[in-house]
N, CA, C and O atoms as a printed pandas DataFrame, in Angstrom:
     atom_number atom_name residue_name chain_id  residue_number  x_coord  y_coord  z_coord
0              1         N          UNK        A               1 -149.666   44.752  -22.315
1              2        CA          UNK        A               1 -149.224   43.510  -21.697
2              3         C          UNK        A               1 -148.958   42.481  -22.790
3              4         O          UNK        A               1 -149.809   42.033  -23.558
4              5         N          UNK        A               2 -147.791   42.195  -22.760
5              6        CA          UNK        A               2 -147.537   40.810  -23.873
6              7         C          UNK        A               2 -148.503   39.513  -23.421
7              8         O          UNK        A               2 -148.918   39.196  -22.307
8              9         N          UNK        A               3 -148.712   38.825  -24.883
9             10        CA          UNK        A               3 -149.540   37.515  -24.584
10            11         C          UNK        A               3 -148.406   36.368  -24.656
11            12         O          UNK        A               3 -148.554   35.201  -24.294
12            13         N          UNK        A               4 -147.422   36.859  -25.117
13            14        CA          UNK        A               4 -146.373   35.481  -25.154
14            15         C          UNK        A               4 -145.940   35.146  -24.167
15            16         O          UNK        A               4 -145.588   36.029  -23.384
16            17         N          UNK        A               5 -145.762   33.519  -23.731
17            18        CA          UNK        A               5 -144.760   32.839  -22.603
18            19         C          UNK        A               5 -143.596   32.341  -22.882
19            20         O          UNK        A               5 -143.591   31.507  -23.787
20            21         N          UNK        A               6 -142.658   32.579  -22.413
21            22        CA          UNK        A               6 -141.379   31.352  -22.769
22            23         C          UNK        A               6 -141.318   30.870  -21.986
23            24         O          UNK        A               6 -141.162   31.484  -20.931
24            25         N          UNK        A               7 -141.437   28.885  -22.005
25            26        CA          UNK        A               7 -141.069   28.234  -21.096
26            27         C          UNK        A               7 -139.680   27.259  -21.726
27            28         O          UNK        A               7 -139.172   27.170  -22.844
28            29         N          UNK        A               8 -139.383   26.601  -20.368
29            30        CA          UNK        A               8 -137.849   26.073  -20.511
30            31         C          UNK        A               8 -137.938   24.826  -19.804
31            32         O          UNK        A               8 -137.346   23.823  -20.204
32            33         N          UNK        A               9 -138.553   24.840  -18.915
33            34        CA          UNK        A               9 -138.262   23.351  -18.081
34            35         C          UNK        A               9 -140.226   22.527  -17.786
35            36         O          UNK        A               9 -140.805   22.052  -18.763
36            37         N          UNK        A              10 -140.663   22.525  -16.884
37            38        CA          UNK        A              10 -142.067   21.591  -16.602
38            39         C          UNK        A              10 -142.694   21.980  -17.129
39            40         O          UNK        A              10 -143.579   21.126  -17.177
40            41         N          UNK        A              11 -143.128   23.133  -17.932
41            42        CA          UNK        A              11 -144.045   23.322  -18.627
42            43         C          UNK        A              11 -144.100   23.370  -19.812
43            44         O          UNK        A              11 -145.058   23.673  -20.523
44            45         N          UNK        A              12 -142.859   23.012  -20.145
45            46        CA          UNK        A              12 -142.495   22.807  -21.875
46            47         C          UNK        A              12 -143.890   21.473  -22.508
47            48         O          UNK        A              12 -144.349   20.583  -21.792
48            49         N          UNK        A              13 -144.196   21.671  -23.653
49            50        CA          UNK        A              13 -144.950   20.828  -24.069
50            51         C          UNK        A              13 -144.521   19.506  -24.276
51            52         O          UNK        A              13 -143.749   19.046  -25.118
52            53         N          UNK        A              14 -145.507   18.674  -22.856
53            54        CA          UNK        A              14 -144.834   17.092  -23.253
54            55         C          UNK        A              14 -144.442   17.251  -21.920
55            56         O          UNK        A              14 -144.912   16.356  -21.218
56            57         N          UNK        A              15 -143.710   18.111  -21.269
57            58        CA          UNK        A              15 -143.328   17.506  -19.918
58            59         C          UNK        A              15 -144.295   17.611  -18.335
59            60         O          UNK        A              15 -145.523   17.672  -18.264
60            61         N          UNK        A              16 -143.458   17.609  -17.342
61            62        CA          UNK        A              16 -144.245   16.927  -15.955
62            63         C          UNK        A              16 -145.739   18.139  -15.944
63            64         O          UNK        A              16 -146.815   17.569  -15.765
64            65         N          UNK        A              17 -145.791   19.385  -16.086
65            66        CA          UNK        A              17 -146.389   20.410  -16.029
66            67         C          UNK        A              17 -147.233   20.838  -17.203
67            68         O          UNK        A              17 -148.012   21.786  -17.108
68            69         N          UNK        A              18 -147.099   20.236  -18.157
69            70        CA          UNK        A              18 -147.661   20.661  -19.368
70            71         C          UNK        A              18 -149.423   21.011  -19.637
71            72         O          UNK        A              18 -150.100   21.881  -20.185
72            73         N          UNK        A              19 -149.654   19.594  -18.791
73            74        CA          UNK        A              19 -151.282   19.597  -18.340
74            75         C          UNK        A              19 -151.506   21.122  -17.777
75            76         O          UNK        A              19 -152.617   21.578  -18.047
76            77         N          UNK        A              20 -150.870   21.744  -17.241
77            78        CA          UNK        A              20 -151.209   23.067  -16.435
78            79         C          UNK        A              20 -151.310   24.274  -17.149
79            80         O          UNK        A              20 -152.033   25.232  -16.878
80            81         N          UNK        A              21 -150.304   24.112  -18.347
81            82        CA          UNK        A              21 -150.404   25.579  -19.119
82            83         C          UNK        A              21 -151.292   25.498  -20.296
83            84         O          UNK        A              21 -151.848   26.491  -20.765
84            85         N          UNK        A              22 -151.472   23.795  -20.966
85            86        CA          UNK        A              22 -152.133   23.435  -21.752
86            87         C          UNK        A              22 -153.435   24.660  -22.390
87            88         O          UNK        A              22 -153.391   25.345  -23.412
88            89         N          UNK        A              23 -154.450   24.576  -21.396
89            90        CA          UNK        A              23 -155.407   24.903  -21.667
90            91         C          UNK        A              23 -155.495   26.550  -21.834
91            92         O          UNK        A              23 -156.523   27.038  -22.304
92            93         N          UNK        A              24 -154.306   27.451  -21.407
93            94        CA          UNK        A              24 -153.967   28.654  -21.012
94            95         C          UNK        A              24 -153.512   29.233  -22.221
95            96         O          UNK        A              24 -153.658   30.442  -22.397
96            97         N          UNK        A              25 -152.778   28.245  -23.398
97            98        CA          UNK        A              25 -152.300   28.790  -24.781
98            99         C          UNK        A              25 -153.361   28.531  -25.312
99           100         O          UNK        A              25 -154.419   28.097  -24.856
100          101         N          UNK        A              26 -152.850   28.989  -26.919
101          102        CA          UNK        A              26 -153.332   28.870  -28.012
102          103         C          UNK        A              26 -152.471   28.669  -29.117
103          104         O          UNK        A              26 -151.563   29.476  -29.317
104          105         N          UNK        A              27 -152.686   27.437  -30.057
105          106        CA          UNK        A              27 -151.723   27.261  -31.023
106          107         C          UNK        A              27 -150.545   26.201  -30.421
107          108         O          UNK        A              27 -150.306   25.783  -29.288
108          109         N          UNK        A              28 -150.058   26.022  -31.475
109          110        CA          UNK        A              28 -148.549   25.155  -31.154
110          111         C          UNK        A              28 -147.356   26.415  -30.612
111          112         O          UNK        A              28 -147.454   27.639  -30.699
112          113         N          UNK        A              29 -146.043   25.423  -29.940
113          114        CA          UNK        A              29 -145.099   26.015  -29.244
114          115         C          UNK        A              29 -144.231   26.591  -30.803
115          116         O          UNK        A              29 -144.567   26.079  -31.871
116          117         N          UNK        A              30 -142.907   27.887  -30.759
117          118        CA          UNK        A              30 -142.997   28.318  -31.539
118          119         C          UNK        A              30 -141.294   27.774  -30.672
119          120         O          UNK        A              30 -141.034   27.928  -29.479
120          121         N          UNK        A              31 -140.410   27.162  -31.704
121          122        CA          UNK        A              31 -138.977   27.029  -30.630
122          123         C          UNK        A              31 -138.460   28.373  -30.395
123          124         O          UNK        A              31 -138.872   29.335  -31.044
124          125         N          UNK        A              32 -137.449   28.483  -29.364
125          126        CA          UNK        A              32 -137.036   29.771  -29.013
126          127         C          UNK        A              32 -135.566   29.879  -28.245
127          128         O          UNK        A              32 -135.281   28.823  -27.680
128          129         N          UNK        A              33 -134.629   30.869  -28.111
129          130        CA          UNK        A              33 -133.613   30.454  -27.615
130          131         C          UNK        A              33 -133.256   31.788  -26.553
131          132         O          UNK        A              33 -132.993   32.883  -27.051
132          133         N          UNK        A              34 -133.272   31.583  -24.971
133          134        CA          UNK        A              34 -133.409   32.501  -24.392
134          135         C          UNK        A              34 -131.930   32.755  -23.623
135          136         O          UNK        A              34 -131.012   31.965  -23.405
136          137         N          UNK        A              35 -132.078   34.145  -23.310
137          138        CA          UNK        A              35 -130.722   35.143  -23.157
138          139         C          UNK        A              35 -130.427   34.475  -21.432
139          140         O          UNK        A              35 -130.875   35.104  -20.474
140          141         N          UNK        A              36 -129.543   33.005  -21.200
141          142        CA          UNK        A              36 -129.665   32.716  -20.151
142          143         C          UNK        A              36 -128.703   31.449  -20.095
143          144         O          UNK        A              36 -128.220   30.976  -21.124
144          145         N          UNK        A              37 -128.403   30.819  -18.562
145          146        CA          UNK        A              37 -128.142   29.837  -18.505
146          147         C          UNK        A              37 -129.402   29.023  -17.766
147          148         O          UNK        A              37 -130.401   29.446  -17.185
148          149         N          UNK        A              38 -129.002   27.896  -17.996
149          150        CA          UNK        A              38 -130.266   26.844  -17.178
150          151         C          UNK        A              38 -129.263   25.616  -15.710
151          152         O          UNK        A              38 -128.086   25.256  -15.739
152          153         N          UNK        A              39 -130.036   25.389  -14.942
153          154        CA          UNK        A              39 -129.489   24.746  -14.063
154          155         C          UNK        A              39 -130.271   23.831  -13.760
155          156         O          UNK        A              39 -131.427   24.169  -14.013
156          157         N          UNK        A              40 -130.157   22.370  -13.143
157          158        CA          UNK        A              40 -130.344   21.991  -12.483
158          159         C          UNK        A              40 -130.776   21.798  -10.242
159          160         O          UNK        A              40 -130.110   21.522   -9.244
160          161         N          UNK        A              41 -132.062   22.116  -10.507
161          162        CA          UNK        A              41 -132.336   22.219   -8.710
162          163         C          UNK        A              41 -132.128   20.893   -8.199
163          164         O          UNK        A              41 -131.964   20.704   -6.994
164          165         N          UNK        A              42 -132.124   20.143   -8.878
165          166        CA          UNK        A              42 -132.504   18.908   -8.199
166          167         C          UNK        A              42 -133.985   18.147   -7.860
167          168         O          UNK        A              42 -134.295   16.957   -7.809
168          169         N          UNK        A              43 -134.858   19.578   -7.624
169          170        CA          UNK        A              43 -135.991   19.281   -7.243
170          171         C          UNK        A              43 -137.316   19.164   -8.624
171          172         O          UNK        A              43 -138.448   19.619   -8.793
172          173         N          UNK        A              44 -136.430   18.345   -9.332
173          174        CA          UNK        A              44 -137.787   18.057  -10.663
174          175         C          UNK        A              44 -138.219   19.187  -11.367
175          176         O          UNK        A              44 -139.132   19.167  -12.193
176          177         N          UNK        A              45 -137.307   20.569  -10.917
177          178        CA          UNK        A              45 -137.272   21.688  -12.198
178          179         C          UNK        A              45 -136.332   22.269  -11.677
179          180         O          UNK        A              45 -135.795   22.238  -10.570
180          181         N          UNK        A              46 -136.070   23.254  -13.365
181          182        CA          UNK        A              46 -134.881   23.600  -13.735
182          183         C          UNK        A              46 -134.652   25.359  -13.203
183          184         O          UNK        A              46 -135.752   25.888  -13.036
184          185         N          UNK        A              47 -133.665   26.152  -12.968
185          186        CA          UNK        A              47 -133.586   27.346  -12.938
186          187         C          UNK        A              47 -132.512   27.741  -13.661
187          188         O          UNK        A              47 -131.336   27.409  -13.811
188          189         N          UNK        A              48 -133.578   28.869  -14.223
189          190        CA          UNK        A              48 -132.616   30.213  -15.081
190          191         C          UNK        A              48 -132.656   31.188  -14.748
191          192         O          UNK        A              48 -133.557   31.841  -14.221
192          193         N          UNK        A              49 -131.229   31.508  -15.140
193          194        CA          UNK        A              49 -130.501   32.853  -14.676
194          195         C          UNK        A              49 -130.513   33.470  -16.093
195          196         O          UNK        A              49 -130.302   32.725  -17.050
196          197         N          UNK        A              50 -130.712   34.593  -16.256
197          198        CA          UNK        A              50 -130.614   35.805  -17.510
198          199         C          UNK        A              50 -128.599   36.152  -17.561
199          200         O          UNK        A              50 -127.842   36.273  -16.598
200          201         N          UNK        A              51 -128.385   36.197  -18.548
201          202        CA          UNK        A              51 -127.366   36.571  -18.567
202          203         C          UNK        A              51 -127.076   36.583  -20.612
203          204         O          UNK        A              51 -127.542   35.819  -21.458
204          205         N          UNK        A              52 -126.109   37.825  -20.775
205          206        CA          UNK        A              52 -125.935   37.510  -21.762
206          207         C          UNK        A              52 -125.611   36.785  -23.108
207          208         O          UNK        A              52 -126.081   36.771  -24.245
208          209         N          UNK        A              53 -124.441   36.109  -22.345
209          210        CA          UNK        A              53 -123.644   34.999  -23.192
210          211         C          UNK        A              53 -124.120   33.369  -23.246
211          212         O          UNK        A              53 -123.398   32.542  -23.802
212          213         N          UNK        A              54 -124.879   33.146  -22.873
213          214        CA          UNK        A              54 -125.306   31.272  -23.095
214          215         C          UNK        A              54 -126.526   31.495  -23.427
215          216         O          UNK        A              54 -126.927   32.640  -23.217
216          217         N          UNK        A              55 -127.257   30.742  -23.890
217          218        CA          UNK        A              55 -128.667   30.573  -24.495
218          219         C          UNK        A              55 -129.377   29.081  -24.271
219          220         O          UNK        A              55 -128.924   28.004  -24.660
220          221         N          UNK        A              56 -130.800   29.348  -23.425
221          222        CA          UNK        A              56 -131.352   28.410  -23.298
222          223         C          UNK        A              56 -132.396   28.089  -24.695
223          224         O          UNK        A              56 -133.058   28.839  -25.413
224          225         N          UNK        A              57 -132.251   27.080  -24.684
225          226        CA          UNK        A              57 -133.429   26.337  -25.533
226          227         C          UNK        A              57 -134.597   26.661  -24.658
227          228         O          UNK        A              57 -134.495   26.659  -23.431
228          229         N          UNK        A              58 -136.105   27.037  -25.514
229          230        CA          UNK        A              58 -137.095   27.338  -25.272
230          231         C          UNK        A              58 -138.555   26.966  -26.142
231          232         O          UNK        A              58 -138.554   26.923  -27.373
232          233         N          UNK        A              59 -139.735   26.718  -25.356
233          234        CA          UNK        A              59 -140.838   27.391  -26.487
234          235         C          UNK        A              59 -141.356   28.190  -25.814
235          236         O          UNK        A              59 -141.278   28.280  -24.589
236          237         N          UNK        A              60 -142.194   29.145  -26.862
237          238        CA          UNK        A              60 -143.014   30.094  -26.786
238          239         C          UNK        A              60 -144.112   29.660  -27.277
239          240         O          UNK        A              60 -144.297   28.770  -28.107
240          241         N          UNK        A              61 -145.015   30.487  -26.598
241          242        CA          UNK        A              61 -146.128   29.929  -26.501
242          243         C          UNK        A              61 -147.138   31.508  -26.545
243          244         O          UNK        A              61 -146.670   32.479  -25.951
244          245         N          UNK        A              62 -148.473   31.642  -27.262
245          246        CA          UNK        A              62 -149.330   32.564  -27.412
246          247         C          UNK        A              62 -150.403   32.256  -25.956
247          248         O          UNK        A              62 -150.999   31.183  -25.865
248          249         N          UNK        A              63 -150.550   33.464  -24.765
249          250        CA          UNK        A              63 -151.494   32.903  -23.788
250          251         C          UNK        A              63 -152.846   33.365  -24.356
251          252         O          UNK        A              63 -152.913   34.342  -25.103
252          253         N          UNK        A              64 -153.967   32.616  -23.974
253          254        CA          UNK        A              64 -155.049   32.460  -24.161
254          255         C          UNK        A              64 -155.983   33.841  -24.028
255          256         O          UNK        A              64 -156.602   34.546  -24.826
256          257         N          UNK        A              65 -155.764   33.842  -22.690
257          258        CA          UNK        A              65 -156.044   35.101  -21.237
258          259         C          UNK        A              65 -154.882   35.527  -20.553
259          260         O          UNK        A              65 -154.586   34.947  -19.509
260          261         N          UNK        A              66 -154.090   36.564  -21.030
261          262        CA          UNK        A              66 -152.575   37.179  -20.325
262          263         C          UNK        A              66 -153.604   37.424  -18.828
263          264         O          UNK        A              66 -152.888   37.119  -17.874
264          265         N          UNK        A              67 -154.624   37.743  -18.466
265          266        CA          UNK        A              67 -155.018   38.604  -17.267
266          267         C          UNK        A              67 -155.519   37.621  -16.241
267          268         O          UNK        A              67 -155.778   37.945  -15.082
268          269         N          UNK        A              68 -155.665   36.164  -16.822
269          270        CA          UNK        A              68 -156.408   35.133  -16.380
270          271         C          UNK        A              68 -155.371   33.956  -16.229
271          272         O          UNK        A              68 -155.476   33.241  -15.233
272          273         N          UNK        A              69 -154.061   33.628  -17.441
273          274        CA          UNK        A              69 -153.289   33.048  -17.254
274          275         C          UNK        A              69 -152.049   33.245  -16.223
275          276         O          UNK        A              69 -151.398   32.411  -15.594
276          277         N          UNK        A              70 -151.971   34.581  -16.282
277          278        CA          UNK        A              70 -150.620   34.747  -15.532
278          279         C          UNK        A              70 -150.544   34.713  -13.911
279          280         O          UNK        A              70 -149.464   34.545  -13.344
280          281         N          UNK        A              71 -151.726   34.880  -13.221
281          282        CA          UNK        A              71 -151.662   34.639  -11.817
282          283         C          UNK        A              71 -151.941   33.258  -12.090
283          284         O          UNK        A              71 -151.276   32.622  -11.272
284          285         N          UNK        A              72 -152.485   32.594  -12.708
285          286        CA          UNK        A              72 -151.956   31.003  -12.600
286          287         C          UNK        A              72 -150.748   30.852  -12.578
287          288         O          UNK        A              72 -150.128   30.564  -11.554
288          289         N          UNK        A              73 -150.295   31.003  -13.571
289          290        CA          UNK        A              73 -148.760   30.474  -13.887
290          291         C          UNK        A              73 -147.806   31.235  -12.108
291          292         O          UNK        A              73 -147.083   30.611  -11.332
292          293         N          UNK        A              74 -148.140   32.376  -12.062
293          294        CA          UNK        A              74 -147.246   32.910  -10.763
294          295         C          UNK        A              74 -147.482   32.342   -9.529
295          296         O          UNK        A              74 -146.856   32.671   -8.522
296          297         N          UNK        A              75 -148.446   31.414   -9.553
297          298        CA          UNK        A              75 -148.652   30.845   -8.417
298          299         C          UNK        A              75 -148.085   29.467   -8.474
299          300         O          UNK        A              75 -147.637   28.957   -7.447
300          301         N          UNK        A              76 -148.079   28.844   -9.597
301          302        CA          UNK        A              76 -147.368   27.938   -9.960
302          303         C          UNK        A              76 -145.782   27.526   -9.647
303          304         O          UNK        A              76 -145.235   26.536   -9.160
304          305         N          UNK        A              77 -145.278   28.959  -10.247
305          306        CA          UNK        A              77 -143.447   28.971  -10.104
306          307         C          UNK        A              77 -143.522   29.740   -8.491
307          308         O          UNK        A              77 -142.387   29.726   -8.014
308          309         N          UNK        A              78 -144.145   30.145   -7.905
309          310        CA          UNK        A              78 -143.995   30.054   -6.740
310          311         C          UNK        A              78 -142.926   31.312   -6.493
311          312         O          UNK        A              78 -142.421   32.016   -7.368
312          313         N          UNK        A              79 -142.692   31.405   -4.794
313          314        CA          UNK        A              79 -141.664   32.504   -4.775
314          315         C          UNK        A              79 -140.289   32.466   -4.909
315          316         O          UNK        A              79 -139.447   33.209   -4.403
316          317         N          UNK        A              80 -140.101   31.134   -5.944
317          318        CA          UNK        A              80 -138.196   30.458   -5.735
318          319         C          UNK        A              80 -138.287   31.850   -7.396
319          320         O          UNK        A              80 -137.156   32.131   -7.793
320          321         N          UNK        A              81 -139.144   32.379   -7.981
321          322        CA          UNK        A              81 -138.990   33.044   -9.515
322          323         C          UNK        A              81 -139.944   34.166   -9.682
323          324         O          UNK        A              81 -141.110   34.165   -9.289
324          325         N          UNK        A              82 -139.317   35.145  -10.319
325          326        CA          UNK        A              82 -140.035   35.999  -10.569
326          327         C          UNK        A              82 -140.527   36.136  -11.856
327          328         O          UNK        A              82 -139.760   35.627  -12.673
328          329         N          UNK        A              83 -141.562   36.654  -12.367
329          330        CA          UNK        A              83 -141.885   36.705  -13.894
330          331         C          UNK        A              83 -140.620   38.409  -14.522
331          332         O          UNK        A              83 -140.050   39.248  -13.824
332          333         N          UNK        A              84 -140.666   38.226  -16.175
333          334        CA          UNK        A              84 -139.837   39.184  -16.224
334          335         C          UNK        A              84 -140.290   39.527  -17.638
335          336         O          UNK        A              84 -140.479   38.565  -18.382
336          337         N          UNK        A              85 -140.507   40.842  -18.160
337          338        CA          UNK        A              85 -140.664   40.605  -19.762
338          339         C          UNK        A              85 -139.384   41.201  -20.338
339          340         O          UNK        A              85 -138.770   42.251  -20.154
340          341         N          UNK        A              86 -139.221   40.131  -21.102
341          342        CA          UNK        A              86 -138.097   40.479  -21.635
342          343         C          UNK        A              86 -138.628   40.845  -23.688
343          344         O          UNK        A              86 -139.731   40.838  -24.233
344          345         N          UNK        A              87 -137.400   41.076  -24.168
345          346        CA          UNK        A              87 -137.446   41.201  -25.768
346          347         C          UNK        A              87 -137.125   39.517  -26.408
347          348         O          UNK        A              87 -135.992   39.076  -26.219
348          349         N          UNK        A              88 -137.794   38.942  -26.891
349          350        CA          UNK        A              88 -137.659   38.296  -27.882
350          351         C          UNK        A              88 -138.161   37.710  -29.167
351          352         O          UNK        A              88 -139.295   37.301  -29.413
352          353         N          UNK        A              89 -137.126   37.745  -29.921
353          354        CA          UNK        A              89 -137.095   37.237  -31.689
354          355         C          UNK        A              89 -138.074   39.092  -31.726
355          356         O          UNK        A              89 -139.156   39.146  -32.312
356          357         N          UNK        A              90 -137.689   39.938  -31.280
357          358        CA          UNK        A              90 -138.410   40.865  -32.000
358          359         C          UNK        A              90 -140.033   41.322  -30.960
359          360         O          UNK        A              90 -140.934   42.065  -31.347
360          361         N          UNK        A              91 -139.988   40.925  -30.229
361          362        CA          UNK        A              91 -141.123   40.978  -29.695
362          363         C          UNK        A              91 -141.550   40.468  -28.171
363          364         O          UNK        A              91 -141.427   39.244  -28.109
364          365         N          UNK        A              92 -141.955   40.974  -27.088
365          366        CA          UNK        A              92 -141.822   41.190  -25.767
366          367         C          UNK        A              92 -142.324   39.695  -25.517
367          368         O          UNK        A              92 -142.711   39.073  -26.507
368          369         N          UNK        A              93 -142.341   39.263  -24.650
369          370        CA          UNK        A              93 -142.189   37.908  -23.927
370          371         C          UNK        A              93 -141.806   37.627  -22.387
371          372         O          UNK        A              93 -140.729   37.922  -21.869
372          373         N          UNK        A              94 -142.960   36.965  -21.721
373          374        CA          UNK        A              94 -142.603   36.678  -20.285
374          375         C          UNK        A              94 -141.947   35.323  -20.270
375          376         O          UNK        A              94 -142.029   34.435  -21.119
376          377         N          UNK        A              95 -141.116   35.347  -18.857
377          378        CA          UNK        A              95 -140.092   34.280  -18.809
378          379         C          UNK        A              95 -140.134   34.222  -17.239
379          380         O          UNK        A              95 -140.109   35.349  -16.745
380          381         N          UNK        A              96 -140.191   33.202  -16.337
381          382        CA          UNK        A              96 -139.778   33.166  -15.362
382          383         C          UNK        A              96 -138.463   32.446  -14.907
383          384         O          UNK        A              96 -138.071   31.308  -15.165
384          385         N          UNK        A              97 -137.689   33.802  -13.878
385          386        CA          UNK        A              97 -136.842   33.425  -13.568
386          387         C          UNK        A              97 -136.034   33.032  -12.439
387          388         O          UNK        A              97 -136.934   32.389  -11.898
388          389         N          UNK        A              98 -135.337   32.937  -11.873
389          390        CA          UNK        A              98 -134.984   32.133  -10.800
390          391         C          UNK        A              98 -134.441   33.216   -9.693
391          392         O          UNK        A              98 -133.776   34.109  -10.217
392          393         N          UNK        A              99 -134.582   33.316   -8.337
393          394        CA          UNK        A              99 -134.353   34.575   -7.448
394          395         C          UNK        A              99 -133.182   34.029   -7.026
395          396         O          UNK        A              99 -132.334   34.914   -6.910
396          397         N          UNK        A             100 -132.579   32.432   -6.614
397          398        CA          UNK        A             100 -131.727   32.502   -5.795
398          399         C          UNK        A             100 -130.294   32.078   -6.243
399          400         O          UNK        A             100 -129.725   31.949   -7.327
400          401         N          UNK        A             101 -130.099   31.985   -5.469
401          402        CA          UNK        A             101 -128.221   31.075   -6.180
402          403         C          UNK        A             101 -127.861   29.832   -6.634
403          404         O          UNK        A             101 -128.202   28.850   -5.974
404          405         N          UNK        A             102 -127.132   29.682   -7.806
405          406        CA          UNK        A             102 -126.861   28.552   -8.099
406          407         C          UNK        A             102 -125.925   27.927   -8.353
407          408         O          UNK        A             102 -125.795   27.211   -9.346
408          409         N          UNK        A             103 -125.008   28.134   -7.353
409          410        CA          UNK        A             103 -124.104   28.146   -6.296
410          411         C          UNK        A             103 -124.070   26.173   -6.263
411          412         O          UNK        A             103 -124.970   25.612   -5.638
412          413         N          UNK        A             104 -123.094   25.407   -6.902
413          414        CA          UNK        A             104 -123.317   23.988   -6.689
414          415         C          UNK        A             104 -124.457   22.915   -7.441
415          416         O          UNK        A             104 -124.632   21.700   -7.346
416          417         N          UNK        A             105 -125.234   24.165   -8.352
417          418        CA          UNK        A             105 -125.615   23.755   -9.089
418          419         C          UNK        A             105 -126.037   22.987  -10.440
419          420         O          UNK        A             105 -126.777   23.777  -11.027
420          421         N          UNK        A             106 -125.896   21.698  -11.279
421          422        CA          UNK        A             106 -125.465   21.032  -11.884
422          423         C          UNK        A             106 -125.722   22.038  -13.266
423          424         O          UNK        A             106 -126.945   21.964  -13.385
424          425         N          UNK        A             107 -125.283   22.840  -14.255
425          426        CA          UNK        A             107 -125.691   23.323  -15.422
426          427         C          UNK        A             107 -126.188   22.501  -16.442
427          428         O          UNK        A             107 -125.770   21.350  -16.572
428          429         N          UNK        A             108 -127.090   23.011  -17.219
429          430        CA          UNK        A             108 -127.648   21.745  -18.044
430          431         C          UNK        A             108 -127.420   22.960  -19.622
431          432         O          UNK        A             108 -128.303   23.784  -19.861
432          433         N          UNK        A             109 -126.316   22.872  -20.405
433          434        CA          UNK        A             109 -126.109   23.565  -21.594
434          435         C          UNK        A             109 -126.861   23.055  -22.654
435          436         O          UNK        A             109 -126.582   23.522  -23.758
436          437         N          UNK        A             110 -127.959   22.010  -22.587
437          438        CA          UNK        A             110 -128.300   21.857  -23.598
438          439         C          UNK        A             110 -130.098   21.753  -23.225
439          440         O          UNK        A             110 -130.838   20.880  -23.678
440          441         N          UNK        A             111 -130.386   22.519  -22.593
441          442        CA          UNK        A             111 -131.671   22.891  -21.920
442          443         C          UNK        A             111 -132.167   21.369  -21.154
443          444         O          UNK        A             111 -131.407   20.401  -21.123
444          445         N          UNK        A             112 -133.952   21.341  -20.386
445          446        CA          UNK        A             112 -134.366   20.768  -19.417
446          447         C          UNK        A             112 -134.831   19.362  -20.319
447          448         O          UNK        A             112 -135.284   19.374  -21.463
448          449         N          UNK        A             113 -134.689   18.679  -19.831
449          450        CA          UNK        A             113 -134.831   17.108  -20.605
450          451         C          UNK        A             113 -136.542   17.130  -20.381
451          452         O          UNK        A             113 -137.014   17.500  -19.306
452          453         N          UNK        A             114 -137.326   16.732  -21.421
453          454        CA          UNK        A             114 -138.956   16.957  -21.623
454          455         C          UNK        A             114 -139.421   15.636  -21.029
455          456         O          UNK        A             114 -140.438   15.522  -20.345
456          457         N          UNK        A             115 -138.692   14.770  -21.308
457          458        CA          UNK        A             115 -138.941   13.440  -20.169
458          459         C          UNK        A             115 -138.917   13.799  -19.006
459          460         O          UNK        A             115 -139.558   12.934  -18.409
460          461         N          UNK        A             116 -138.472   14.769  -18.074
461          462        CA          UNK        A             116 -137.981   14.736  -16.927
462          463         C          UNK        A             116 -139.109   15.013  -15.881
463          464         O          UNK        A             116 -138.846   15.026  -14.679
């Protein structure tokens, strides 16, 4: 089981969610750039779609407890995302991603604003 997270939008360090994963890493965020586009919900977080050609801005992050953190975190992103491990910089990494359509959705090409 990988210990790495990639996050992209509320739980990035510094933003609305951060308090939540805080205590779940270890170490500082490592930047990262993931195989995806990012969107705008409207609803105070962001969804990504996997796809080859665009790249989201990211950090990664080392989890504390993979066996203890991750049903947190899945209860967190809820059933709008699924978790996924993907390959990155060389090395496996979970990412959650978005199940539904984004269809009218505002794209955000330069990843999730950390103020937001």
């Amino acid at each position: 089981m990988s210990d790495r997270i990639a996050v992209y939008g509320t739980l990035q360090s510094g933003a609305a969610a951060w308090q939540l994963l805080a205590p779940l890493v270890i170490g500082p965020a490592e930047p990262a750039s993931l195989p995806g586009a990012l969107y705008d919900t409207e609803c105070g977080y962001p969804a990504l779609k996997l796809d080859g050609v665009s790249r989201v801005p990211a950090q990664v992050f080392r989890l504390r407890d993979p066996d203890r953190a991750l049903p947190v975190l899945d209860e967190y992103e809820g059933p709008e995302y699924e978790r996924r491990r993907i390959e990155l910089d060389g090395g496996a990494c979970w990412v959650y991603v978005w199940l539904g359509p984004v269809t009218g959705m505002r794209p955000l090409p330069h990843g999730w604003p950390v103020g937001a």
